[in-house]
VMD Tcl script that draws the C-alpha trace (Angstrom):
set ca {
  {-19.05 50.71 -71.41}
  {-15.85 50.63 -70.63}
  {-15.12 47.21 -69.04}
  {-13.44 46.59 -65.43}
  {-9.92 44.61 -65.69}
  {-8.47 42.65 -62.78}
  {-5.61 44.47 -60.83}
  {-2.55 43.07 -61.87}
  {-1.49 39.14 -60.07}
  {-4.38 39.42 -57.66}
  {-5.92 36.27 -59.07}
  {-2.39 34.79 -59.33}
  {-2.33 35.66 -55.74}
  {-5.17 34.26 -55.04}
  {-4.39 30.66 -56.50}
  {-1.56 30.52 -55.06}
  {-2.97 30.84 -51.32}
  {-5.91 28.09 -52.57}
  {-2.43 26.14 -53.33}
  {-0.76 26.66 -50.56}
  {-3.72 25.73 -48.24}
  {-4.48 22.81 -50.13}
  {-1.09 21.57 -49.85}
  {-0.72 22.15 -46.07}
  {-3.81 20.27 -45.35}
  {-2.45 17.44 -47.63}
  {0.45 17.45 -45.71}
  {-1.20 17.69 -42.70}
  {-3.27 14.56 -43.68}
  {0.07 12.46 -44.92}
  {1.95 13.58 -41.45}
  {-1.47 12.65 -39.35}
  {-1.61 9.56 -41.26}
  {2.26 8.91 -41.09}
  {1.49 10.02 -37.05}
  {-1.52 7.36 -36.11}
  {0.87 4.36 -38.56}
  {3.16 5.14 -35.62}
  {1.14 5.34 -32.77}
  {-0.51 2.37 -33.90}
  {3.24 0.55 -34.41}
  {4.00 1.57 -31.01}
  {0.75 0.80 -29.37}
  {0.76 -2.55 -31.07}
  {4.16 -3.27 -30.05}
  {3.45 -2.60 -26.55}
  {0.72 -4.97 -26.33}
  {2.91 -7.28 -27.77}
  {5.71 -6.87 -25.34}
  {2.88 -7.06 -22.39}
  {1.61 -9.82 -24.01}
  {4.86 -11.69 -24.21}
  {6.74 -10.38 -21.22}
  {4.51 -8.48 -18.70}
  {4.40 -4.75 -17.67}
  {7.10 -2.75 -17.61}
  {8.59 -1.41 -14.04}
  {10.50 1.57 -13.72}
  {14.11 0.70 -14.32}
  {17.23 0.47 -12.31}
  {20.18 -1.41 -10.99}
  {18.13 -5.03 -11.71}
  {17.93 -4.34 -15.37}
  {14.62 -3.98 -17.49}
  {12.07 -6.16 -15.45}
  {8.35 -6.91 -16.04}
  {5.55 -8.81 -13.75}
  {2.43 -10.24 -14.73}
  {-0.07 -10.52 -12.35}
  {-1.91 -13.59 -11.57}
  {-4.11 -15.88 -8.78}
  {-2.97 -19.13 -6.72}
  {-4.48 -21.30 -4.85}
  {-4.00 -24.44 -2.78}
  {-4.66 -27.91 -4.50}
  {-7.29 -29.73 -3.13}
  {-4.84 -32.50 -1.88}
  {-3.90 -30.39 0.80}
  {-7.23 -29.62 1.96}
  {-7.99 -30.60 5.60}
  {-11.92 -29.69 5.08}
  {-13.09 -32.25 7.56}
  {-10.32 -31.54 10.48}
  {-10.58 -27.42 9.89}
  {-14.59 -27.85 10.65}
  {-13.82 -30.04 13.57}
  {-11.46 -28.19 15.20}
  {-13.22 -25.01 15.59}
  {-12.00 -20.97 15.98}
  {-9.55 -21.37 18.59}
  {-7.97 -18.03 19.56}
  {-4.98 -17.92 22.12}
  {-4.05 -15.45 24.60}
  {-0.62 -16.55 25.75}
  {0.60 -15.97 29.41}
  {-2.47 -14.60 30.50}
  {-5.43 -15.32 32.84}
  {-9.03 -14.96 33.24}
  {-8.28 -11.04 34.74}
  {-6.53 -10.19 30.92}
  {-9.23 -11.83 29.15}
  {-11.54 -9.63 30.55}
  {-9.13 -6.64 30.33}
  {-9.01 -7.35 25.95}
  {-12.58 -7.78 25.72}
  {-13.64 -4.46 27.55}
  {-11.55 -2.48 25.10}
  {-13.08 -3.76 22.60}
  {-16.64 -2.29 23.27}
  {-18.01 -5.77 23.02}
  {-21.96 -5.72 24.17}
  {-22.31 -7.58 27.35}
  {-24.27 -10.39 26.06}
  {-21.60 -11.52 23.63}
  {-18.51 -10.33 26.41}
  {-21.06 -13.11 28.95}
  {-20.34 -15.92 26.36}
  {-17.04 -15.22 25.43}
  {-16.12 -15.95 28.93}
  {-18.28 -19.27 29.50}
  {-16.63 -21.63 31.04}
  {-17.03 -24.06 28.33}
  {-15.65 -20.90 25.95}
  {-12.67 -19.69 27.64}
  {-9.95 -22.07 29.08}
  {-6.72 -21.98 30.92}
  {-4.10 -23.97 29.56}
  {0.15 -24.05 30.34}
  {0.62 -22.05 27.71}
  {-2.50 -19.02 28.42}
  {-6.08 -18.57 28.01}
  {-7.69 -19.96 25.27}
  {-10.66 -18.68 23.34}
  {-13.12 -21.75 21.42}
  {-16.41 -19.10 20.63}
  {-19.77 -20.65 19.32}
  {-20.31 -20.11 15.92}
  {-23.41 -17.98 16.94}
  {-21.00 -15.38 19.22}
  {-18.99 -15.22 16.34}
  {-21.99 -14.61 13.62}
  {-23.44 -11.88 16.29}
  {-20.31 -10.16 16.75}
  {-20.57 -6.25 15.69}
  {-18.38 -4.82 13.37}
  {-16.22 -2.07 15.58}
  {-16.20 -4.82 18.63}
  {-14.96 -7.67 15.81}
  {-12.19 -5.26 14.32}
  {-10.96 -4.45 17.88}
  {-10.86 -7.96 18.90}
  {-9.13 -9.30 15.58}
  {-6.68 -6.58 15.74}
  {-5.66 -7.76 19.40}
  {-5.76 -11.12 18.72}
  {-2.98 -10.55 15.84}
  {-0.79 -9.06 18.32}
  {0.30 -13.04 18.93}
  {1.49 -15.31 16.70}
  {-0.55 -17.96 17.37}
  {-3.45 -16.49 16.04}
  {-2.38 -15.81 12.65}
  {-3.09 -19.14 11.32}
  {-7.20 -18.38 12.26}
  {-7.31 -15.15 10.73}
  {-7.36 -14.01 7.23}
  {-6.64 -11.02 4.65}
  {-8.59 -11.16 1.97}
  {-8.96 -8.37 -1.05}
  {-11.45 -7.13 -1.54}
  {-11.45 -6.60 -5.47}
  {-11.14 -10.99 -5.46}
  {-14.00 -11.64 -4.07}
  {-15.58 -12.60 -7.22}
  {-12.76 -14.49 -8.39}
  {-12.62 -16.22 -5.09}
  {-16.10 -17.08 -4.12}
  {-17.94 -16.32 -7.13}
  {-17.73 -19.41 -8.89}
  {-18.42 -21.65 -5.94}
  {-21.13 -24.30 -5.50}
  {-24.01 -22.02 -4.10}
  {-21.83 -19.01 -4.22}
  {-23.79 -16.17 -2.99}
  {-24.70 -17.82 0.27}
  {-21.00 -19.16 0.54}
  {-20.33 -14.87 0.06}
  {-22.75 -14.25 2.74}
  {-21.61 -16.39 5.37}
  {-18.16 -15.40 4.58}
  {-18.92 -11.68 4.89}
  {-20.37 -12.00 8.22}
  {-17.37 -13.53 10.47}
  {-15.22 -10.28 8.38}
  {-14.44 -6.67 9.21}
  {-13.24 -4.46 7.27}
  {-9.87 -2.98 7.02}
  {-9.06 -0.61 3.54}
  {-8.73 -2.48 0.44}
  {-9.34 -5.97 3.21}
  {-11.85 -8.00 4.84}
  {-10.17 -9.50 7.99}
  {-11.81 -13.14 8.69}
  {-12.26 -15.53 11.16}
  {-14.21 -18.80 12.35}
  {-13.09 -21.24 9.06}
  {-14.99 -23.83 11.03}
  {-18.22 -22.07 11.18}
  {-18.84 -21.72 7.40}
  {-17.62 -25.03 6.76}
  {-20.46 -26.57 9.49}
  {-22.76 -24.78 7.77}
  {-22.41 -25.50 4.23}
  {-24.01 -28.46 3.22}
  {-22.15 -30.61 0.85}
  {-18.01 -31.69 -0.15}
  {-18.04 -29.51 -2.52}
  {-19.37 -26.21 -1.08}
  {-16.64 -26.93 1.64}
  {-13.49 -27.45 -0.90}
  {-14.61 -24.48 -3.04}
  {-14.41 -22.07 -0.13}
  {-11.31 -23.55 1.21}
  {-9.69 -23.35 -2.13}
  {-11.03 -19.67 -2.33}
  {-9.67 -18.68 1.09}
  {-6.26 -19.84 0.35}
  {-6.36 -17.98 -3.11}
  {-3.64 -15.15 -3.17}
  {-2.94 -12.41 -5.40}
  {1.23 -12.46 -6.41}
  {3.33 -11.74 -9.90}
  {5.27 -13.36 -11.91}
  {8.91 -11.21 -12.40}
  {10.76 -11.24 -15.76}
  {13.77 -9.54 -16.78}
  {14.54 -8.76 -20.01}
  {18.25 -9.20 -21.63}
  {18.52 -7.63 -24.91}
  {21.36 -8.21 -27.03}
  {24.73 -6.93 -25.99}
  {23.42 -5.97 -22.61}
  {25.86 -5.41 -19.42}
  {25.87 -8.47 -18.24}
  {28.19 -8.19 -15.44}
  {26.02 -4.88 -14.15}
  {22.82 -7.46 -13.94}
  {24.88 -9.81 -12.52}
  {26.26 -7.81 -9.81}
  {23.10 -7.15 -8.86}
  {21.60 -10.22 -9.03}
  {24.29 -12.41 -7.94}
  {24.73 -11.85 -4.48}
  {24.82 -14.73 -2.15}
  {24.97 -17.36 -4.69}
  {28.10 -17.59 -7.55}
  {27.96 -14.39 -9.24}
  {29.93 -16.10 -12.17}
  {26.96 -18.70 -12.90}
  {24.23 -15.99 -12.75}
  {27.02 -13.48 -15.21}
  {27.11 -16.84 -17.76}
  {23.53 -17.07 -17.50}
  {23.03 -13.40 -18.33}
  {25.84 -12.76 -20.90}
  {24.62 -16.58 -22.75}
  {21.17 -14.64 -23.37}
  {22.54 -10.97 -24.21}
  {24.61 -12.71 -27.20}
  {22.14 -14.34 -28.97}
  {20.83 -11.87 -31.76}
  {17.55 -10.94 -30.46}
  {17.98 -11.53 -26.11}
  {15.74 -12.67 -24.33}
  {14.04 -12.71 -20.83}
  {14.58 -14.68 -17.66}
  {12.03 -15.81 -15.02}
  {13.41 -13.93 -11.32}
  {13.08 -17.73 -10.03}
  {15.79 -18.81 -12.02}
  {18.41 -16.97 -10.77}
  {17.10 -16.50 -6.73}
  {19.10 -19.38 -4.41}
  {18.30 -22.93 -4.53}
  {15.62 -22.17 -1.05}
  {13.07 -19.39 -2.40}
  {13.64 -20.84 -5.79}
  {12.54 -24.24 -5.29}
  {9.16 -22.65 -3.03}
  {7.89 -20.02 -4.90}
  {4.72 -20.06 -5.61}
  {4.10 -23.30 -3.62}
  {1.99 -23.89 -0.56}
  {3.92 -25.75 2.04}
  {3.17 -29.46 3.13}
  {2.59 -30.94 5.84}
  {5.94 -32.62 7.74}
  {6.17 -35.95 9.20}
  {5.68 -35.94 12.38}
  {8.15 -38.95 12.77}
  {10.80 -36.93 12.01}
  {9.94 -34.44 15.22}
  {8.21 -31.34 15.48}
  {7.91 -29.73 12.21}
  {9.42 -25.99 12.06}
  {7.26 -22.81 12.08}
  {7.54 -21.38 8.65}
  {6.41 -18.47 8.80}
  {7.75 -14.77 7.35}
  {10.79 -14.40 9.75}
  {11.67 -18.03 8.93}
  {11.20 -17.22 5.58}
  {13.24 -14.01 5.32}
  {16.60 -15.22 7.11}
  {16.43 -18.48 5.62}
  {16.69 -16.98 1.71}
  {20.11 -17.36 1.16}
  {20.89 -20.78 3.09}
  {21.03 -23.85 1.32}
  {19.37 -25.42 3.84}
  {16.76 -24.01 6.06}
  {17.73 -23.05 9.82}
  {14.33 -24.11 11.85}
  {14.73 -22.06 14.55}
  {14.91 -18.84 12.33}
  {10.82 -18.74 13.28}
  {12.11 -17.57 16.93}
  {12.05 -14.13 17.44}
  {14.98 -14.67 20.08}
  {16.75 -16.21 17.66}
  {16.58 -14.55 14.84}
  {17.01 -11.23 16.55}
  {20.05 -12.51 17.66}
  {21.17 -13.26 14.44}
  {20.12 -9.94 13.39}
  {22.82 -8.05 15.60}
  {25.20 -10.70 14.92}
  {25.01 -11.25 11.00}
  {23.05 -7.97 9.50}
  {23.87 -4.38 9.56}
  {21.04 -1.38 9.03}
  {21.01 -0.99 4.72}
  {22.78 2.49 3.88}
  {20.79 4.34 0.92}
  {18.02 2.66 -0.56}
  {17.02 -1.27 -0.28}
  {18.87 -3.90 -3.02}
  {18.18 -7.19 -3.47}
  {18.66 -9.49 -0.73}
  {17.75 -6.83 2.40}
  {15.40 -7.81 4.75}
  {12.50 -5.37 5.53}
  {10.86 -5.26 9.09}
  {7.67 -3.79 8.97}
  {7.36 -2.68 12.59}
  {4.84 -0.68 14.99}
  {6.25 3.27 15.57}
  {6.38 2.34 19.05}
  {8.39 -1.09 18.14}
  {6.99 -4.25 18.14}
  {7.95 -6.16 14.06}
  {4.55 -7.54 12.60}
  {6.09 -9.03 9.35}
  {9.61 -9.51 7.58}
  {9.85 -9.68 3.75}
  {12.98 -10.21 1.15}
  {13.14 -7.11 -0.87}
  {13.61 -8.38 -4.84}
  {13.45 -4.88 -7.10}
  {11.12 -2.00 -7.50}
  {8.52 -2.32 -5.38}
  {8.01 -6.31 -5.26}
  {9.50 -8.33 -2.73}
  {9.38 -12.37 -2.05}
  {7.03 -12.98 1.36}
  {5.20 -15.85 2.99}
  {2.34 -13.85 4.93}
  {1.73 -16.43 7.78}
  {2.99 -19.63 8.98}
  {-0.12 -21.82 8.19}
  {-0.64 -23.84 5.16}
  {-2.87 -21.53 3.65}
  {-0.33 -18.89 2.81}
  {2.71 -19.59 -0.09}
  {5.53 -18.69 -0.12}
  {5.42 -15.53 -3.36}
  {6.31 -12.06 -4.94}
  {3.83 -8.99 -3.60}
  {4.27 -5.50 -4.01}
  {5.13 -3.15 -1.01}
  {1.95 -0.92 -1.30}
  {-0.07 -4.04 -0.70}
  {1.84 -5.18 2.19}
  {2.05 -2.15 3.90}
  {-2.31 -2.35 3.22}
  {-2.65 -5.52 4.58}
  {0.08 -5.33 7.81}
  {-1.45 -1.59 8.38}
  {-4.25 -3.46 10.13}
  {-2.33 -4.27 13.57}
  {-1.65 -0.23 13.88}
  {-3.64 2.10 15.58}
  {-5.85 4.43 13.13}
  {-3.60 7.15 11.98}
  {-0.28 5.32 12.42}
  {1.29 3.66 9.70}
  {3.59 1.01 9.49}
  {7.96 1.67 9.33}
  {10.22 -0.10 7.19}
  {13.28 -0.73 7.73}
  {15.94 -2.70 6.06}
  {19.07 -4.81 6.80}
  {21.76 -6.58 4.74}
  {24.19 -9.08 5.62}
  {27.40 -8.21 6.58}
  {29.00 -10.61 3.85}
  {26.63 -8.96 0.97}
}
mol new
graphics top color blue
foreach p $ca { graphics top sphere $p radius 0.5 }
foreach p [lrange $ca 0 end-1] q [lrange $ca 1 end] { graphics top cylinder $p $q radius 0.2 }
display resetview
């Protein structure tokens, strides 16, 4: 038989494709491997600089920055739990008489019932100043939702209701109230003085939770949960042989450029950098209140300024604080006089006005960076002085526009900037 021989290098051939597979999944194994070390490097490292510095905003002119979110609240020492439930909701309509009252509350679609003892005599009250508004705590309990958002939202159209009513987030809740002596009824009352608004819960009537929570220490615990507000913490990051006068420039306005450039170019020559705390290089004002709640002033030293977001905003590069910068005649008229409309995009040290479309400015903020800017988001003692991103103040100040409008911003810088 005659017997059947291979063709000739077909089995060579054939070995050397079994090779050449073999060695591309090898290498494909040593590259994958070589691939995940890296990913794993870089993943780790990330976490690393998160955990050290924060997360990483999009650059620009302020250098490499990162924030780290966190919560504040007011210490207990500042507290007024027994004078907040004795006082009661008051809400004031300023230059106004029984005839407006009446006007507000029909456009609210309040049920006639609850419209009857809103306007009790022993509710509503003329005084110099306007009408004012002291509602039972069972009005306020009964109030519907719609009716409650329409009244809030005209109440907020004056500044001297902004001190009795509230923003709170609702993703905090947990953190706020959760925690609390008898929490879930603490949440309950809470929830039913609120309406909603986005990402908010609007609140009012302080005094009525507080009267009807039973000990100290259900009382501070809401208090302290009220007055907790989300802010950041701002970083920048100086690595070696950075520009230092670039950061500087931008950084340095209003204050001695030269002593914020030493500051940077001291941490850019040290081997490995570093990072700086924003609060270290913002003037002596914002610096020394960031992050604080304020405290009460002596009243033997006269009447104690309104520090609210205006005051806050035109005061940030002073040394010492102007107290009538709270006036809106006054500080308007400082606007035309000191400030010109910011060409191109905001820098740090503009002022943003977050005003109606028809007119009418609801808040002012110091724009920082990126998206964050330093705020105080009322005049009471329940709102610090911190950093907060635009997107959320654009949420919470959204509320005193109609549905459908949204809120413009626009910036000014001082003429000497």
């Amino acid at each position: 038989m005659q017997r059947m021989e291979a063709e000739p290098g077909k089995s060579s051939i054939f070995s050397h494709k079994i090779l050449t597979r073999a060695s591309l999944i090898i290498a494909g194994v040593l590259i994958g491997g070589v691939l995940m070390k890296w990913y794993d490097s870089t993943e780790g490292e990330a976490n690393i600089i998160a955990a050290a510095f924060g997360q990483p905003l999009p650059s620009g002119p302020w250098g490499e920055l990162y924030s780290t979110p966190f919560t504040i609240a007011a210490p207990e020492e500042l507290l007024p739990v027994r004078k907040f439930e004795e006082n009661g909701t008051t809400w004031v309509i300023p230059n106004s008489h029984y005839g407006d009252v009446t006007r507000l509350l029909e456009t609210t679609g309040m049920p006639s019932n609850l419209k009857a003892e809103l306007m009790a005599p022993e509710v509503l009250m003329q005084t110099p100043a306007g009408m004012e508004i002291r509602p039972a705590a069972k009005t306020l309990l009964a109030l519907p939702a719609e009716p409650r958002r329409k009244l809030y939202q005209a109440l907020l159209h004056y500044p001297e209701n902004r001190g009795q009513i509230t923003f709170i987030h609702k993703d905090t809740l947990g953190d706020r109230f959760g925690g609390a002596h008898n929490g879930e009824h603490t949440l309950m009352l809470f929830k039913q003085l609120c309406c909603e608004h986005g990402d908010y819960l609007v609140f009012s009537g302080l005094s009525v939770v507080l009267a009807q929570l039973q000990t100290y220490e259900e009382k501070r615990d809401f208090m302290r949960g009220l007055t907790s507000q989300r802010t950041l913490t701002l970083r920048v990051r100086i690595r070696p042989e950075a520009d230092a006068a670039a950061l500087a420039n931008y950084w340095g306005r209003g204050i001695k450029a030269t002593d914020v450039r030493t500051i940077f170019e001291s941490i850019a020559a040290t081997p490995s950098g570093g990072t700086l705390g924003i609060i270290n290089v913002l003037p002596p004002l914002p610096s020394s209140q960031m992050f604080f709640y304020p405290k009460p002033d002596n009243p033997l030293n006269g009447s104690a300024p309104v520090r609210d977001c205006h005051w806050t905003s035109f005061n940030f590069f002073k040394d010492v604080a102007d107290p009538q910068m709270s006036d809106p005649a006054y500080f308007m008229q400082k606007l035309k006089e000191d400030y010109i409309p910011a060409p191109g995009d905001p820098r740090y040290g503009d002022i943003a006005f977050f005003s109606k479309p028809g007119g009418g400015v609801v808040h002012s903020a110091v724009y920082l960076a990126d998206d964050i800017y330093y705020t105080k988001n009322g005049a009471t003692f329940t709102y610090p002085w911190m950093l907060e991103t635009l997107t959320d103040l654009l949420k919470q100040y959204s509320f005193q526009v109609e549905p459908g409008e949204k809120l413009v911003v626009n910036y000014f810088r001082r003429k000497t900037l």
